[in-house]
C-alpha positions as CSV (number, residue, x, y, z in Angstrom):
1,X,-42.6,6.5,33.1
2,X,-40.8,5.7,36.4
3,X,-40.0,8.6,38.6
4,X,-36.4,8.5,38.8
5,X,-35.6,12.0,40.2
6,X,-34.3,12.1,43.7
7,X,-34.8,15.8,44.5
8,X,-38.7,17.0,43.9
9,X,-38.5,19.4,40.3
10,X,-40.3,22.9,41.1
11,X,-42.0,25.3,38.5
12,X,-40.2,28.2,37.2
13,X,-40.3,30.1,34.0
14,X,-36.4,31.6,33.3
15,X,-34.9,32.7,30.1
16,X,-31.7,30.8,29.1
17,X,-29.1,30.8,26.2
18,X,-27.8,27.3,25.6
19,X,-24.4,26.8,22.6
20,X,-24.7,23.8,20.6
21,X,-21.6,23.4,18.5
22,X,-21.7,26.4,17.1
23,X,-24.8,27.7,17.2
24,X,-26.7,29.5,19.7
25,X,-30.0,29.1,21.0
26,X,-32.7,30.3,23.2
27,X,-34.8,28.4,25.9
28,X,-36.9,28.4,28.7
29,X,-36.1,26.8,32.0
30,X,-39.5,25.3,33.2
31,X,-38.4,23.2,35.9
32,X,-35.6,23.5,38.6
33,X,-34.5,20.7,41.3
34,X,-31.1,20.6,42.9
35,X,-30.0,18.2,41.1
36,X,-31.4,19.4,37.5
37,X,-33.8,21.2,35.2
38,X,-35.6,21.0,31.5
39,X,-35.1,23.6,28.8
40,X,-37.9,23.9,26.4
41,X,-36.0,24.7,23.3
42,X,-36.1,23.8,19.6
43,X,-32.4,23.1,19.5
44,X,-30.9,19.2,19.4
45,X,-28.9,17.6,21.5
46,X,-27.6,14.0,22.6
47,X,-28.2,11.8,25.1
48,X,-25.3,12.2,27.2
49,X,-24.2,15.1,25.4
50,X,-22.7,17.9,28.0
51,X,-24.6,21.3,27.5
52,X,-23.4,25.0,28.8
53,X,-26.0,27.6,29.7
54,X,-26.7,30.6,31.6
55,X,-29.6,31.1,32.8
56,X,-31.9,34.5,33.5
57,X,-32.0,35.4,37.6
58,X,-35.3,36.9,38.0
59,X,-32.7,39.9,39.4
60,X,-31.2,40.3,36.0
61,X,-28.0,38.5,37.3
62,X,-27.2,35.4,35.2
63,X,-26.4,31.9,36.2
64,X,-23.8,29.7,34.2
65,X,-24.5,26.0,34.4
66,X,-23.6,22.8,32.9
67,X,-25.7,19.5,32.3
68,X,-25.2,16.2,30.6
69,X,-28.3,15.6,29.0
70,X,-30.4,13.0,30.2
71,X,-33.5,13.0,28.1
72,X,-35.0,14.6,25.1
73,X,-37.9,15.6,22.7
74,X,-36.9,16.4,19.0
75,X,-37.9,19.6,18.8
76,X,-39.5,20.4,22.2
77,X,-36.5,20.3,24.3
78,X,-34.5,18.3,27.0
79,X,-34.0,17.4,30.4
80,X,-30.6,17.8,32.3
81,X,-28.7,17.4,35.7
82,X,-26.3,19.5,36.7
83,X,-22.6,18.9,36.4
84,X,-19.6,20.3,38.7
85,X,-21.2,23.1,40.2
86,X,-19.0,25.3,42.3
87,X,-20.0,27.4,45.1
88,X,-21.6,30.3,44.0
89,X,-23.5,28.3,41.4
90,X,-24.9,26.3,44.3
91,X,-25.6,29.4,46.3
92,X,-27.7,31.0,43.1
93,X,-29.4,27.6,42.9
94,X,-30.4,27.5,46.2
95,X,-32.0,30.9,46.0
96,X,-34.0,30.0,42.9
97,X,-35.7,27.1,44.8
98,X,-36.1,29.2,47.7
99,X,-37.6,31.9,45.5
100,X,-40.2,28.8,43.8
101,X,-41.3,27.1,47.6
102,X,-41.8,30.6,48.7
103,X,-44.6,30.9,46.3
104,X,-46.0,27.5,46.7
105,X,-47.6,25.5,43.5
106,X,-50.7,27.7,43.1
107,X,-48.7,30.6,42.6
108,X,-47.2,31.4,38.6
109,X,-43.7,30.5,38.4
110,X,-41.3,33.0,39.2
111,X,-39.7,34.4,35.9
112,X,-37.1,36.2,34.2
113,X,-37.6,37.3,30.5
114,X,-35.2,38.5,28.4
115,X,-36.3,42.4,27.1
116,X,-34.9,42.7,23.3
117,X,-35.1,46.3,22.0
């Protein structure tokens, strides 16, 4: 496959909550760029389809983000870039890649997990 990304994708490991019509589902954010990310996840989507989510800050703070989809694996998950991001979405993003190149790739991925009770 051609590499078609034009920001480098780091590791992470984040909770999310995606809607898909009207059903909810959970993920796992396992790689972040600037422009995008892939959520593990069992739910479907569309090519092209626009996706909501928030996403788990590893400060228990959540990000909401958007995505059209750009690739994905029945049952595995999907691939996304970012749509319309406002400020303070860009300013949480930011800090999440920050957060990953501060740890460099031999370090685990920085994480948020969601505690049920």
């Amino acid at each position: 496959m051609d590499e078609r990304r034009a920001k480098p994708r780091l590791s992470v490991r984040l909770d999310a909550v995606w809607h898909g019509g009207e059903e909810r589902h959970s993920a796992r954010v396992t790689d972040l760029s600037e422009g995008g990310c892939y959520l593990d996840t069992v739910g479907e989507v569309l090519s092209g389809e626009i996706v909501a989510f928030r996403v788990l800050l590893p400060d228990g703070d959540w990000l909401y983000l958007e995505g059209e989809v750009r690739h994905h694996h029945h049952g595995l998950g999907f691939g996304v870039r970012f749509v319309d991001l406002n400020e303070e979405q860009t300013d949480k993003l930011h800090f999440l890649l920050k957060l990953a190149r501060e740890a460099g790739p031999e370090a685990p991925a920085i994480s948020a997990d969601l505690v049920e009770d």
